[in-house]
N, C-alpha and C positions, 0 to 999 in steps of 0.2 A: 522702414525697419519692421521685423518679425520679434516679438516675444512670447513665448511661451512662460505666461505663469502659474506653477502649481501650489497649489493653496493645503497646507494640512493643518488642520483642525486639532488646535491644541482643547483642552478638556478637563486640564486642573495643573496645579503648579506646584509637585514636593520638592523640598531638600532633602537632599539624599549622600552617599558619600562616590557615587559616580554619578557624572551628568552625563543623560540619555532621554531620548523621547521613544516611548514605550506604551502602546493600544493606548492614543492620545495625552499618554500624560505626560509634561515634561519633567523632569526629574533634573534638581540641579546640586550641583556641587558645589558648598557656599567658599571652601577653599578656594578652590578655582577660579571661581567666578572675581574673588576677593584679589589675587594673584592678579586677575585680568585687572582691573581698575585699578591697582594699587601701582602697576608699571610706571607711572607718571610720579615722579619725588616731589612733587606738587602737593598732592595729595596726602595726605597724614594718618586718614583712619577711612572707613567704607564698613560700610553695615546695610543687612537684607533683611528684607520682609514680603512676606506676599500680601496682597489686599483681592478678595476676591468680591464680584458683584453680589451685591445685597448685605455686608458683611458692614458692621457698626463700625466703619473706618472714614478719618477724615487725612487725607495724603497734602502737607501741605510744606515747605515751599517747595514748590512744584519747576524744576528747571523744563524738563525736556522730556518728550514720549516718543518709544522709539519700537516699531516695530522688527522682528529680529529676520533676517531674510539670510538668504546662500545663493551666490550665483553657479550654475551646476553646469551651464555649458555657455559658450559663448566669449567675447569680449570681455577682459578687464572683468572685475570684482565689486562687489559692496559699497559704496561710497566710495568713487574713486576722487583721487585726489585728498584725500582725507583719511583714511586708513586702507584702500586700496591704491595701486598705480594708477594714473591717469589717462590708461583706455579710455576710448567713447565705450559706452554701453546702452543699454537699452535693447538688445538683441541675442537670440540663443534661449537661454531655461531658466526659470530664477524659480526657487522656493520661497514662500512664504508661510511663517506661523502666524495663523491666524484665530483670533481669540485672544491673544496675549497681546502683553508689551512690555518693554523695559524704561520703566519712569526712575528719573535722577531727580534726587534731591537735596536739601542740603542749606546752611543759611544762605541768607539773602542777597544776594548781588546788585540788586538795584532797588527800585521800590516795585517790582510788579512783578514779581513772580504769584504762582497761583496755587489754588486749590482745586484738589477732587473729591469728592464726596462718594464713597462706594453705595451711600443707600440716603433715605429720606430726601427733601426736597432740589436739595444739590446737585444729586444724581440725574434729574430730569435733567441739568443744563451742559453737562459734560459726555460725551458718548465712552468718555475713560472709566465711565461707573459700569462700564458694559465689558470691558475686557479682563484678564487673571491678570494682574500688575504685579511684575519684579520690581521692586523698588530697590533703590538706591541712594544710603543717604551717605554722602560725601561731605569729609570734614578735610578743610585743609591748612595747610602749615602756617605757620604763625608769618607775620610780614606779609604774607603775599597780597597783591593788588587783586580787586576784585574782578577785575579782564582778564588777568590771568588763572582765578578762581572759574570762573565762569567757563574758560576755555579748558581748563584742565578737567571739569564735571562731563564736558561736551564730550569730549574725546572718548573720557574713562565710558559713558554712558553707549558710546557707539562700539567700542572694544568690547564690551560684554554682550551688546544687540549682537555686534559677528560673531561672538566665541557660541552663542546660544543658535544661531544659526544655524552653523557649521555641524551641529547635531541632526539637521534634516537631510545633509548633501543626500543619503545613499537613500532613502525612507522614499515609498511612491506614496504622492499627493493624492488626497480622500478627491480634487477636482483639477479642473486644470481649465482655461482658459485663456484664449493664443488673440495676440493684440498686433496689429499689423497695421504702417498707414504705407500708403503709395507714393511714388517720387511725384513731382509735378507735373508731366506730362503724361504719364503711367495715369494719376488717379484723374487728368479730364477727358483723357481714353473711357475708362474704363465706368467713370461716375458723369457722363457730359448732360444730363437734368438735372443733377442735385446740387444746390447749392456750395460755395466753396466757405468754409466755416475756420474761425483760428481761433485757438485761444490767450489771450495775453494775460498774462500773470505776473504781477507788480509784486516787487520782492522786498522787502523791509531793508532799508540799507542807510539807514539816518546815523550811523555813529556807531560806538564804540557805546557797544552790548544793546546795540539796534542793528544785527546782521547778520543778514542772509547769504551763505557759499554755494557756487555751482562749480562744481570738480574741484573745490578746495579754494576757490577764489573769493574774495569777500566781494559782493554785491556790488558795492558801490561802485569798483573797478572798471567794472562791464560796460558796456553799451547794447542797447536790445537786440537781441540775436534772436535765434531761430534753435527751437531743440526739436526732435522726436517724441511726442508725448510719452515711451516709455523710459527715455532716459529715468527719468524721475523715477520709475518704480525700480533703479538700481540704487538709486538714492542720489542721482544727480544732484539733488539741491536738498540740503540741509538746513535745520534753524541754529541759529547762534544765536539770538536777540530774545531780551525779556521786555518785550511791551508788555502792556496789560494782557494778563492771562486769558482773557477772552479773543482776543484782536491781535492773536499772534498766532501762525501757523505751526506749533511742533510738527520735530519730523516725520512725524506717523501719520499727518497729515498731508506732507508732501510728497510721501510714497504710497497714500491711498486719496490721490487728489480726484474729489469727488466730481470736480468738472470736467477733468483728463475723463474719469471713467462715466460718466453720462455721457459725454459727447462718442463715446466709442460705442455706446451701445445703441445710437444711433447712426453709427456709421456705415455709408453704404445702402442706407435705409432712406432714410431724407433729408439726410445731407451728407457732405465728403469731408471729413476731417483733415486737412491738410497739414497743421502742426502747428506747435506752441511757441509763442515768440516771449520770451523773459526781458524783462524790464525793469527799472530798478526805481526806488522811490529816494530822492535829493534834497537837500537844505536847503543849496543855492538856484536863486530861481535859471539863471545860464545853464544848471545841469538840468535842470526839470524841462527846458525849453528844449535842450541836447538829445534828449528824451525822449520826449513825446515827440519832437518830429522827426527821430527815426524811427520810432514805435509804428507810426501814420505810415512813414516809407516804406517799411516792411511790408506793411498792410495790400498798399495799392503796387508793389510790385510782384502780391505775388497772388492778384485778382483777385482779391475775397471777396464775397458776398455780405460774409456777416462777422462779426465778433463779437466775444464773449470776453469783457475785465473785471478780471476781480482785484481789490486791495485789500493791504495787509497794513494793519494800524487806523490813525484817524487824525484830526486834525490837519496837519502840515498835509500829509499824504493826501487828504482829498484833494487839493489842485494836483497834484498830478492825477491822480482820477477823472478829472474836469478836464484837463490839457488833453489827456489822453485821447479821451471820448470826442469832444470839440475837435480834435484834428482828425482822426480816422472818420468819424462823420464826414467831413467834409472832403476825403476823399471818395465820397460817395456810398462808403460801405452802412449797412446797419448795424448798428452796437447797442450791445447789451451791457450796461455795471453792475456786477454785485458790491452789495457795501452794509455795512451794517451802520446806525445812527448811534450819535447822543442827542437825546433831545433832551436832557433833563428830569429828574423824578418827578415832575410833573408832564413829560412830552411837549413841554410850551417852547423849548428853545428850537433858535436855528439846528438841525439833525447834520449836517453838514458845512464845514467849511469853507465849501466854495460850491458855485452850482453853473450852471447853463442848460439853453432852453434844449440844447441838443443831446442831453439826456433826459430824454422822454421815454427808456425802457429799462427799468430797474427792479433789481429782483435786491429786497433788504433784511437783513438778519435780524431787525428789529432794533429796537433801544435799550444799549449795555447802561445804561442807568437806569434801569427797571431796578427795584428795590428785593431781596428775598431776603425771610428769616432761614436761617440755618441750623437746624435744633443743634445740641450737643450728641455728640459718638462717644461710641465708648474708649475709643481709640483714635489715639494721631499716630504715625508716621511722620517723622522729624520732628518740628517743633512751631507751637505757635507762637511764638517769641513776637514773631513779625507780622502777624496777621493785622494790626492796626494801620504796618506802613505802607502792605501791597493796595494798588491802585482801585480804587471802587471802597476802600475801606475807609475809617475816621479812628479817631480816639472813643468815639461811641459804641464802635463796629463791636467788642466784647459782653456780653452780658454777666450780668452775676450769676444770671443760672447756665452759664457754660455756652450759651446759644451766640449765633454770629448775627447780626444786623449791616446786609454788604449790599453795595451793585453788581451787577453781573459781571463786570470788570472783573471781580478776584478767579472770577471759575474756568479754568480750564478747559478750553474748547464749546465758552456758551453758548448755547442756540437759544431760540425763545419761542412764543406761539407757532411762530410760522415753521418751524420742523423745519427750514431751510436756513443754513449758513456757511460760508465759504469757511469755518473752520470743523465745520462735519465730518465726520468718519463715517464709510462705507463700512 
């Protein structure tokens, strides 16, 4: 598949009484936008704000970040299966704003929803300190079940991502960059010294407000298949699930999938990117085993050289991590896991789950129980109601002088020392 994406460079965030994006600025219209979320009778109230970088803002509960995109030529739309028809995509012209996002917020649906910190030390571990954030904090009707809460934030969150989009269709992109892999025979034509390279990307799919959709389908459904690494930047796969806010991929992640886009930019170069096989993460060990050894199948049917897995979550997930690895190894390929640890506020515990000697090449995001103080802001966005119950936090976790005492569990999108994490934004 061939994609053409252009990128226009958002550069501040007004409300306004028409929504337009005008010599980079986006201009929104809070009616409108309000109208757009408010479609779901789910919902009961919705309220905006912007949070810009550097800006004394603390964004907390954190559901969902969502970059706003426009498919402008090509196959099917924006999230298919999900608020577009279920076209394959990944090919033709897609817009991107970039600089922004659209964060959903709102109370708490689980216990791990998170936080973003637009400035002081928070901001080091979130790359969403770096973007203009439309926010959205979503209140909803009395009775409802929090999966239904949750889903109805999701939705409303990705209907304002397209309605803001849909303002770039006609606009030409400040850059543009064209994403292309080859069919199988085409690229060992075309690539026959460069290694054959895939990436496997394990998808959070443990339950109910633990899940991950591809075209609209919930995770767990699937068995590993095969995509075109640009499906995703149509928005192939979406996040539904609140794990801990560090160890969960929002969708701004999955449509700026920093492995997708490292492997492409060495594509062709020194090695052949052949394509992303998705996989799901299971309760029951029959699925995990159903799993991993068509994950392995994939692999060795379709001669790879090497692979590249990352996971999504901790605990339970790591054996599938460990199944994964252990059986593609042994069909002879080299694999690489990315993963990030708990080892403890002191580093002394097991970091992992489960382990085997046949992951011997590991790239790690460090340890989300690393400890940070979080001064007070001058400002929240939604409310800290909950900030004791999200994951990484305690009954401690508040201070009297307003400051937070958290693991890196609460932060949205953390990275740590190593500047490398499978939940990094490009």
């Amino acid at each position: 598949m061939k994609l053409e994406m252009g990128y226009i460079h958002i550069k501040d965030i007004r409300f306004s009484e028409e929504s337009r994006i005008q010599d980079g600025i986006l201009y929104v219209s809070e009616k409108a936008v309000r109208e757009t979320a408010l479609e779901d009778e789910k919902l009961k109230s919705v309220s905006f704000d912007i949070a810009r970088p550097g800006a004394s803002v603390r964004i907390t509960p954190v559901k969902d970040v969502i970059e706003p995109r426009v498919k402008v030529e090509g196959r099917g739309g924006i999230f298919p299966g999900i608020i577009s028809k279920t076209d394959t995509v990944g090919e033709g012209k897609t817009y991107a704003l970039k600089g922004m996002a659209v964060v959903t917020a709102g109370k708490i649906v689980g216990f791990q929803e998170g936080v973003i910190d637009m400035t002081g030390p928070g901001a080091e571990y979130t790359p969403f300190s770096k973007t203009l954030n439309l926010v959205m904090v979503c209140g909803a009707q009395e009775g409802i079940e929090p999966h239904e809460y949750e889903k109805a934030v999701r939705l409303a969150g990705f209907r304002v991502a397209v309605y803001i989009g849909e303002l770039a269709r006609t606009l030409t992109p400040d850059e543009t960059t064209v994403y292309e892999t080859c069919g199988l025979k085409e690229g060992i034509e075309k690539y026959p010294e460069l290694p054959r390279v895939a990436y496997v990307q394990m998808l959070q799919s443990q339950g109910l407000l633990h899940d991950t959709y591809v075209y609209g389908v919930d995770a767990k459904r699937i068995v590993p298949t095969i995509l075109s690494p640009t499906e995703i930047m149509d928005g192939a796969i979406v996040s539904g699930n609140c794990v801990s806010a560090c160890d969960k991929n929002p969708t701004y992640v999955h449509l700026n999938n920093p492995v997708v886009h490292d492997l492409f930019e060495q594509h062709g170069k020194t090695l052949n990117f052949v394509c992303q096989i998705i996989t799901n993460e299971n309760v029951y060990l029959a699925d995990k085993q159903r799993s991993s050894d068509w994950t392995a199948k994939l692999c060795r049917m379709l001669d790879l050289d090497g692979v590249i897995v990352s996971q999504e979550g901790f605990g339970n997930p790591d054996t599938d991590l460990i199944m994964n690895c252990k059986k593609i190894e042994a069909e002879g390929i080299k694999t690489v896991i990315i993963t990030d640890e708990y080892a403890g506020r002191d580093g002394k515990s097991q970091s992992l789950a489960d382990a085997d000697t046949a992951a011997d090449a590991v790239i790690t995001g460090g340890n989300a129980n690393q400890v940070v103080i979080l001064p007070k802001l001058d400002k929240v966005i939604g409310t800290l109601d909950y900030i004791t119950k999200i994951a990484g936090a305690s009954e401690q976790t508040l201070h009297e002088d307003g400051s937070l005492e958290v693991e890196l569990q609460v932060i949205t999108g953390a990275t740590n020392e190593t500047g490398f994490n499978k939940l990094s934004a490009r």
